[in-house]
N, C-alpha and C positions, 0 to 999 in steps of 0.2 A: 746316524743322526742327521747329517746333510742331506738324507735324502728325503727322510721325514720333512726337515725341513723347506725343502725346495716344494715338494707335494702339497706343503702348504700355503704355501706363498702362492704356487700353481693355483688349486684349489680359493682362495681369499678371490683373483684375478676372476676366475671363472663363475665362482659367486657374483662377485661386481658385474660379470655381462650381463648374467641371469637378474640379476637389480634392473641394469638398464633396460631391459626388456620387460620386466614385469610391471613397472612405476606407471607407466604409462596405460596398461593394461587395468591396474589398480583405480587410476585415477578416473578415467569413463566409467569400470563401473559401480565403484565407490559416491561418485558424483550422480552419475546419471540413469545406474540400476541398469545399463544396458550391458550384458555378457559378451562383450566385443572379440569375440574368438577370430572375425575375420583381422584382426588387428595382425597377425600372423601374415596377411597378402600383401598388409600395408607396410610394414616391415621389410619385406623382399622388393617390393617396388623402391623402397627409400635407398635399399641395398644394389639394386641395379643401376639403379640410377645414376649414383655414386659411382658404379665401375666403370660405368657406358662411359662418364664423362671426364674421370678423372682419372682410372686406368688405362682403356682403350684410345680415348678422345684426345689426352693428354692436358685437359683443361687443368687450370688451376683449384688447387686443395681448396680452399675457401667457395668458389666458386661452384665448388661439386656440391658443397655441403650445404651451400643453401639451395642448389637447384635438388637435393635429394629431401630436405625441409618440405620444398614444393611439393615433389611426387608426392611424398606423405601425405598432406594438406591435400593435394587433389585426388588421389585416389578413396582418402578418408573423406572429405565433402561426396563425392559421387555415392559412396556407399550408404551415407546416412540418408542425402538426398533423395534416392532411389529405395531404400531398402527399410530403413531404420525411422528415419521421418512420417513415410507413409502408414505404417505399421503402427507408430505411436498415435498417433491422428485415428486410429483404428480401435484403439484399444486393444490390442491385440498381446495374451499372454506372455510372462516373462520366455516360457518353453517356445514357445510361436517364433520368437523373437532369437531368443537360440539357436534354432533351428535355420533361420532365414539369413545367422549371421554364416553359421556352419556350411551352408551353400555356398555363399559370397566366395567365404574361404575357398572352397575346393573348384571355383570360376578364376579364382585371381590366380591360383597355382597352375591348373591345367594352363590357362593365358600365360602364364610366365615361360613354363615349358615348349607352348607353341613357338614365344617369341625367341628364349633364348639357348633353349633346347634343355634335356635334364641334367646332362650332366655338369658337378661342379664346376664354376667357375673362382680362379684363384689370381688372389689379390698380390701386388708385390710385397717381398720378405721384409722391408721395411720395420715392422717392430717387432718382428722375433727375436731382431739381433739386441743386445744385452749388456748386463756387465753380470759381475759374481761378486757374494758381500757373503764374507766369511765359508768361502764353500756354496755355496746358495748363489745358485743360476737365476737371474731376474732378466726378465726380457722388456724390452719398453711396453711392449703390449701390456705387459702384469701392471706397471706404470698408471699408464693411459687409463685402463679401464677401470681401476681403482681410484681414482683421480675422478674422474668423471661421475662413476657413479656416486662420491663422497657429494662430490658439486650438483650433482641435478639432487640427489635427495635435501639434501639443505638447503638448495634455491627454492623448489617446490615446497616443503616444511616450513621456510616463513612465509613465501608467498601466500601459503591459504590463512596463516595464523596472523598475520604482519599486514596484510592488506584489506581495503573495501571490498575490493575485487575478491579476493582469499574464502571471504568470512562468508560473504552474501554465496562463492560457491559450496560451502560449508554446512552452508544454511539448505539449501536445494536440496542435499544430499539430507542432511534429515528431515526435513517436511516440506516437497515440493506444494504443496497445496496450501500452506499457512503462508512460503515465500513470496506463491502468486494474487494470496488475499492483502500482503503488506504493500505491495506495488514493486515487486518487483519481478522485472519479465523473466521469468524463466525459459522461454523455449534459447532467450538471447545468451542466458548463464548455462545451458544444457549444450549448444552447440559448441561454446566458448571450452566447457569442461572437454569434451570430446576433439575440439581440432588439437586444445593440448597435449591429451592422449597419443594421437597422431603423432606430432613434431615429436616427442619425447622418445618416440620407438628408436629417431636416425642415429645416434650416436650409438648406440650397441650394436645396430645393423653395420655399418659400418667396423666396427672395432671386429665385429665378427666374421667379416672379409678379411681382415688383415691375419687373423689369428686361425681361422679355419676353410674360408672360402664360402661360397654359396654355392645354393641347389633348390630349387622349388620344393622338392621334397623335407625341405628344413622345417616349412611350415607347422606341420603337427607338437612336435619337437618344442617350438617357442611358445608356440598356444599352451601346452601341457604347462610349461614352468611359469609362465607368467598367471596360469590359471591357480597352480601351488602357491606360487607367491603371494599372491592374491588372498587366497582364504586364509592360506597359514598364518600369514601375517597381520590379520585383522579386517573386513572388508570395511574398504575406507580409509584404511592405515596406510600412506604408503611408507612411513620410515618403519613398519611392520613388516610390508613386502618387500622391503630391500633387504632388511635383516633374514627373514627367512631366505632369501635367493640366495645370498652371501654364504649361511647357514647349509643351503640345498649344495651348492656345488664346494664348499671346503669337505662338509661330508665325503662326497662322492669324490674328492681328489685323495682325500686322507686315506682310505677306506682301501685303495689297493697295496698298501702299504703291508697291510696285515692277510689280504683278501685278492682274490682272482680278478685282474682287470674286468670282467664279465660282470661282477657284481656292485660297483662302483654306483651306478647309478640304483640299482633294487636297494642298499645300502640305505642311501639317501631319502628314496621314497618310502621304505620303513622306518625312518625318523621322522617324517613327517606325518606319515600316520600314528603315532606316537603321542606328537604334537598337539594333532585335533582329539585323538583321545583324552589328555592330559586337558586341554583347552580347547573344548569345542569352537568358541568364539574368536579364534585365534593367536597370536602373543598380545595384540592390544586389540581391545575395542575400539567401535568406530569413534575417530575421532571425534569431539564435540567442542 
């Protein structure tokens, strides 16, 4: 039973990253109908950044965290700038646009690997170390990212419901064309929705150096569950997509208990196909 128990608790933590990751993913394209797969580069950019400065550099923890805030913020302006801006000005299809972000992705990764080479790079042991509550191994890592992700989904859930700011991006997301007839600028509430997107990746980027390390090659990997998270959860929902991520990885931790480590993850992803079966439209509908 303590092991059961611990697999879940493991499992709960490892959902919470896949939350952290996914919320942000959720929220661009929930808001702004853009399928930001390259969110995946930005991601690893916010994640190097972090090591360069506050593993290798030895800068201070706070200091990293917002210079890796930054990377996000500027590698995520560059891409919209250049890629996603131009492309909407175009009219150019939601596929066009997937496509164009799907590139990006696989420019930021190769670029990652030039700069830092491929193979992982690991973070210090700092929150693996732990306590035990009743037999049940808890590491601060389980902690943190549990904590985190409770905090950004609830900060972000009143933010859009609880503010002008919130409601008006609320509003974009379901009729950008009524938005921009009532006066209000959308391209200013589209960019606004998307650098949030951005910043929201750092903290699971991060938590996921400490708990497994980084690799360019991580990229596909984040994009997939944040992609799961996303529809599972309701597009537009993001306390939807946290619950499903939550959901995706307690699955997949529980699941070797009974089952071959190898199948932990196929496990999961047949729950979720499941899911969309049962609820095409996800566990909630889009917000309103």
């Amino acid at each position: 039973m303590a092991t059961l128990l611990s697999l879940a608790v493991g499992g709960l933590a490892d959902g919470a990253l896949y939350a952290l990751i996914a919320i942000g993913f959720a929220l661009v394209f929930g808001m702004t109908g853009i399928f930001h797969v390259a969110e995946g580069g930005v991601f690893l950019v916010s994640a190097y950044t972090y090591y360069e400065l506050a593993v290798e550099a030895g800068v201070p923890v706070v200091i990293a965290i917002i210079a890796a805030a930054a990377g996000a913020l500027i590698a995520g302006a560059a891409i919209y700038l250049l890629v996603y801006q131009r492309m909407l000005k175009g009219n150019r299809s939601f596929f066009s646009i997937f496509l164009a972000s799907f590139g990006t992705l696989v420019v930021l990764q190769n670029g990652l690997v030039l700069a830092f080479g491929a193979s992982p790079v690991a973070f210090p042991g700092t929150l693996l170390q732990g306590f035990s509550v009743a037999g049940v191994e808890i590491t601060w890592a389980d902690v943190v990212a549990i904590a985190a992700a409770v905090a950004t989904t609830a900060t972000m859930a009143w933010f859009l419901r609880m503010t002008l700011t919130g409601v008006r991006l609320r509003a974009l997301a379901e009729n950008p064309q009524l938005t921009s007839e009532c006066g209000i600028p959308s391209s200013k509430y589209r960019i606004l929705a998307y650098a949030l997107g951005c910043v929201l990746v750092v903290p699971g980027a991060i938590i996921l150096g400490y708990t497994q390390g980084i690799e360019p090659s991580d990229a596909p990997t984040i994009v997939t569950i944040a992609i799961v998270a996303s529809i599972g959860g309701g597009v537009g929902s993001l306390v939807g997509s946290g619950l499903t991520a939550l959901g995706f990885g307690f699955i997949a931790s529980v699941a070797v208990y009974w089952l071959p480590g190898s199948w932990s993850e196929a496990v999961a992803y047949m729950a979720f196909f499941v899911l969309i079966l049962v609820r095409p439209s996800g566990l909630f509908e889009r917000a309103r």
